[in-house]
N, C-alpha and C positions, 0 to 999 in steps of 0.2 A: 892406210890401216883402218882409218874410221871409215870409209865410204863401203871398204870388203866388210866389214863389222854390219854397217845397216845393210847388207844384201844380203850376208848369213842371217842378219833377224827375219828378215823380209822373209827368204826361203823357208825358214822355220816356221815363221807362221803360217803360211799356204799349208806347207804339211799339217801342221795341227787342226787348220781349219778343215783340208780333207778328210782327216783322219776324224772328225767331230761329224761330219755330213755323211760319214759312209756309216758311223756307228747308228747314226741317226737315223739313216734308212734302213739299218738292218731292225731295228727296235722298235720302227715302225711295222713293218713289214711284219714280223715276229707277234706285234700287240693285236692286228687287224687275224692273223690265222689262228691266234689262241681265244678269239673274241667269235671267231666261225666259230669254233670248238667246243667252246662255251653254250654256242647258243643249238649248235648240233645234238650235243647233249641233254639242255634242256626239252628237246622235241620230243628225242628218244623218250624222257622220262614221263610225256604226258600218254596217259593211257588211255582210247576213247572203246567206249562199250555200249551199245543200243539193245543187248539181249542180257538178258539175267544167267540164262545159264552159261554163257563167254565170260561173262565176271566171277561167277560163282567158282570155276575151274581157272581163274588163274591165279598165277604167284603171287598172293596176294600180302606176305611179310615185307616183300620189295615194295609194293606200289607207293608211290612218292606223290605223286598229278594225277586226279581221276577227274575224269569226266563221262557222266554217266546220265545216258538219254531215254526214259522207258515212258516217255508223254504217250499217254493212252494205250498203256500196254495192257492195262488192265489188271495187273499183278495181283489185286487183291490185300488183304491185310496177312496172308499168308506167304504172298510172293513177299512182301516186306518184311517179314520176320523173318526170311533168308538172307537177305540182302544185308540185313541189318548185322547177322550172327556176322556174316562175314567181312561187313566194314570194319567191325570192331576187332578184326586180325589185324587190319593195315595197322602196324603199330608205328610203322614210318610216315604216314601220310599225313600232309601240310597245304595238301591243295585240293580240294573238291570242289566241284558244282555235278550237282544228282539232281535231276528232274523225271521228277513224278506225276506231274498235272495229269488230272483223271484218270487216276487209280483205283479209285472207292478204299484207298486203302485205310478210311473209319477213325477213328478216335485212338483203338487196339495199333493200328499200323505206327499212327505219328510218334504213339507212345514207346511203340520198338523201338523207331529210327530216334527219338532222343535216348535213349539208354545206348544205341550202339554208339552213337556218334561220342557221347560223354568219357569212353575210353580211348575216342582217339587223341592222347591228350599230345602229340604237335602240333594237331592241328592249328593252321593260324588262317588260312583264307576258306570262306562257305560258303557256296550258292546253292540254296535246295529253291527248287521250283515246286509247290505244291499245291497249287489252286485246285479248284474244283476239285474235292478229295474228302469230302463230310465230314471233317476233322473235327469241325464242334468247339464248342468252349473248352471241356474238360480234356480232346487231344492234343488243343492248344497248349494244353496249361502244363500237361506232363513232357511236351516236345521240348517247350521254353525254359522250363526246371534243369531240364536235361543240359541244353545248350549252355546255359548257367556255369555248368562246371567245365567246358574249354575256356580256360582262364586265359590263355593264348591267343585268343582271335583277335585277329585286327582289321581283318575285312570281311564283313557278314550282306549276304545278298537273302534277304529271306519274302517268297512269296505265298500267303497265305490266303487270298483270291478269294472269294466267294465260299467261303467256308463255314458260314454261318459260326464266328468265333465270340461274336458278342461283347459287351463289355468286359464279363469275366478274365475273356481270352484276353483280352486287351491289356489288361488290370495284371495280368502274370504275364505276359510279354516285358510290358515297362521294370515290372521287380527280377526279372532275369537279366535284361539288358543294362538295367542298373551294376550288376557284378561284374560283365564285361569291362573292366576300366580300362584295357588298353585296345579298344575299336577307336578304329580313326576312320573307317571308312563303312558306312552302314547305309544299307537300301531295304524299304520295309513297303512291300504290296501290301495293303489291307483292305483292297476295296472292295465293296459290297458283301458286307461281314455284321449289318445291321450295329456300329457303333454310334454310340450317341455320347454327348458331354461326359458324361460321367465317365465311360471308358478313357474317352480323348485326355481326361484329368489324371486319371491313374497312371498313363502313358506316359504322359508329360513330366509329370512328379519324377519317374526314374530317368528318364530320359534326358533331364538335367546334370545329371551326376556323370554323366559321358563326356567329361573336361577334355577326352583330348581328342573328337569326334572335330574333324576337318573338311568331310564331306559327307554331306545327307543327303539320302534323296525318301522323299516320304510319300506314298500316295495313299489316301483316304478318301475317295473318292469315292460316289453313290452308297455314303452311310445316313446318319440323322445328325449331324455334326452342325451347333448352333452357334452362338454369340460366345456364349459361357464359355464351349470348349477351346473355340478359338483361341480366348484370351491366355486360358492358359498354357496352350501353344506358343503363344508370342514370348510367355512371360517365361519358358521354358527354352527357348531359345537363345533369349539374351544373356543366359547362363551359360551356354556353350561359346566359350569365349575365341578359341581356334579356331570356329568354323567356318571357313576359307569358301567353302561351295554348298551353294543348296539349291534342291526341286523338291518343290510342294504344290502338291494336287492336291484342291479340297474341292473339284467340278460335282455340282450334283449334290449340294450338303443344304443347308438351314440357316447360312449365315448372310448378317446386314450389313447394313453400312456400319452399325457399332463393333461389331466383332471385325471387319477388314479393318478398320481402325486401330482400333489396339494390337492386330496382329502388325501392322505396321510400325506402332510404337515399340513394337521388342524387340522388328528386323534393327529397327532404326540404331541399337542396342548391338547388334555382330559386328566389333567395331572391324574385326580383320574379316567381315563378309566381303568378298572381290565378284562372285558371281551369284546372280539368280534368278531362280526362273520358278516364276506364281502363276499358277491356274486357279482360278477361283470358280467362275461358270456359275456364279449365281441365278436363280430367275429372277430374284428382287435386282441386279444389276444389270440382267439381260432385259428386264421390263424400261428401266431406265435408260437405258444407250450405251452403260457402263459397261 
């Protein structure tokens, strides 16, 4: 009686364990075709556009994921105030990158494209490309205001290239970006845009206030950026206490051995820094072997 006892256990559990393996590969099987499904979906939803008037004419209440290419198209600050009317319809949209490098689309253009973008309030990720675009300080200033009120963004890719944006621009970029408090992930072109210390200070001053900022990537490169600016870099860093990853290019600037210095003392400061990567490119360190 007990030996037929432990071989009815014995057969039960085979079964159980079958009946465990088989569920187990249907569950499998089932997670991997709802995870194609997922990601099929996701494709569908990204929109990619290289002409103004294919975006202009489409369903644009739906659009979710846009990606939109008009680099050298020339648009002008009139083709911008089209584009702009009509981003401001996507009322669902949470994913952009727009690139517009060499446009001319002026000071008036940049000033559209942040009044549209400011109602798209899901928005949560942005990549504009706008270099070479004579944006100027005062485009700057009205772009950045703008961007100010997606209170939602969490990942900002913004290039403003040789735009002759100046300290001003510089100075209302930091006080926009300061409102941003839930960016975690933020990349800022600024190079050759004539900055010198005092912008780099206004920069920095808001730039600290981005507590939950995890990945930077900063490039400042071929401005007039000296000792002074740097320090306050460093010491504006040390404030960002998340910051897990950072690139900073400052190739091309006005700084010494005192300002690499103390920007060292504030890296030294990112206690949960894991990654990074410093271009510096001085001539006073390239003179020296540095």
């Amino acid at each position: 009686m007990i030996l037929k006892l432990i071989f009815c256990d014995i057969a039960s559990q085979k079964q159980i364990y079958k009946l465990i393996f088989d569920n187990y590969y249907i569950l499998f099987v089932l997670f991997i075709h709802l995870k194609l499904i997922n990601q099929k979906q996701m494709i569908q939803q990204i929109k990619y556009y290289n002409k103004l008037e294919e975006f202009l004419n489409s369903p644009l209440q739906s659009q979710q994921v846009l990606h939109i290419n008009l680099n050298g198209n020339q648009i002008g600050a009139m083709g911008a105030s089209y584009l702009v009317s009509s981003l401001a319809k996507c009322i669902n949209l949470s994913n952009l990158t727009l690139d517009l490098c060499g446009n001319q689309i002026g000071a008036i253009g940049a000033s559209d494209l942040g009044s549209g973008l400011a109602k798209c309030i899901n928005l949560s990720k942005l990549a504009l490309q706008l270099g070479c675009n004579q944006i100027g300080a005062m485009g700057a200033s009205y772009l950045v205001s703008a961007l100010a009120k997606c209170i939602n963004l969490s990942n900002l890719t913004l290039d403003l290239c040789s735009n002759q944006i100046g300290d001003q621009g510089e100075s209302e970029l930091g006080s926009a970006l300061g409102k941003c408090i839930n960016l975690s992930n933020l990349t800022l072109q600024l190079g050759s845009n004539q900055i010198d210390d005092k912008g780099l200070q206004s920069l920095c001053h808001d730039l600290s206030k981005c507590i939950n900022l995890s990945n930077l990537t900063l490039y400042l490169n071929h401005n007039q950026i000296g000792d002074e600016g740097t320090s306050d870099l460093g010491s504006a860093l040390a404030k960002c206490i998340n910051l897990q990853n950072l690139t900073l290019n400052l190739f091309g600037n006005q700084i010494g051995a005192i300002g690499a210095s103390i920007l060292g003392l504030g890296l030294e400061k990112c206690i949960s820094l894991s990654n990074l990567i410093l271009e510096l490119g001085q001539k006073a360190f390239i003179y020296y072997g540095l």
